[in-house]
matplotlib code that plots the C-alpha trace (Angstrom):
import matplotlib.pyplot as plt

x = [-99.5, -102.2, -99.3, -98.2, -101.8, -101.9, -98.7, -99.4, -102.6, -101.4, -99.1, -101.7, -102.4, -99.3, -100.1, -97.0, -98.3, -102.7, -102.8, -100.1, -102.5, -103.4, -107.3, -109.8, -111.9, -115.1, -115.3, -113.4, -111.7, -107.9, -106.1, -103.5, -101.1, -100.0, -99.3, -101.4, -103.7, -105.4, -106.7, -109.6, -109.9, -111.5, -109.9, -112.8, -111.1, -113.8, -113.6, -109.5, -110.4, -108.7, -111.8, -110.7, -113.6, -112.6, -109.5, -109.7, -106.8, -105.2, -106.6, -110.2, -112.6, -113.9, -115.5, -119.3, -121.6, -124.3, -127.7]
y = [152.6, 153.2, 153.3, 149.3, 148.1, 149.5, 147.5, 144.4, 144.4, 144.9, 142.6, 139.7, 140.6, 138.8, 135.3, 133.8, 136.1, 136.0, 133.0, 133.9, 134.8, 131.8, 130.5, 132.7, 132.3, 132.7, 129.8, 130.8, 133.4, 134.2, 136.8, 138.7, 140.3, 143.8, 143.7, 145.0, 144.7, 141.5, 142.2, 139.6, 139.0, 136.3, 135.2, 135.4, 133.1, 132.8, 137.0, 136.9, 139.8, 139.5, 141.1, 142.6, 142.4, 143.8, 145.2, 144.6, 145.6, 142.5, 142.8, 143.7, 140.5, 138.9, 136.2, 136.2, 135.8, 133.8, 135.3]
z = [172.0, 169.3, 166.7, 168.2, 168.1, 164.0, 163.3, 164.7, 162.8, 159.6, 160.1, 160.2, 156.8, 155.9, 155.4, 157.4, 160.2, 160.2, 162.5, 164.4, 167.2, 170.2, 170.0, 171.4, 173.9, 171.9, 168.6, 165.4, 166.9, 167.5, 170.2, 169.6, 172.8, 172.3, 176.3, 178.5, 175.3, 173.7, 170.8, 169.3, 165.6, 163.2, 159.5, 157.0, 154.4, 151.6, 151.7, 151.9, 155.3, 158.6, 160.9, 164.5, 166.5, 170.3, 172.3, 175.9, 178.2, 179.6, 183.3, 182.0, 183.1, 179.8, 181.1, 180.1, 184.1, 184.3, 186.1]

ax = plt.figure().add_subplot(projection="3d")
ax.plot(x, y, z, "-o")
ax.set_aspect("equal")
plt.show()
């Protein structure tokens, strides 16, 4: 699984491929499905770097609660 995630990564280094991810939920920020993974990344373009911030299994609750 570990190998996927890797591969998938690099591949957003590819220009065709860096936004291939939909909008995340969190501004400026992309997800990427490596089912049952999403993995949560941002494009730095002024630094040319493709920054992966989280990976959350797919059923793991990611909304942020109120108190």
């Amino acid at each position: 699984m570990i190998a996927r995630i890797e591969a998938k990564v690099a591949r957003l280094a590819l220009p065709e491929f860096t936004y291939t991810g939909r909008p995340g939920l969190d501004a400026g920020t992309r997800e990427l499905i490596e089912y049952p993974y999403i993995i949560v990344y941002e494009v730095d373009e002024d630094r040319g770097e493709i920054v992966v911030l989280a990976i959350f299994h797919g059923r793991q609750d990611r909304e942020q609660k109120s108190e």
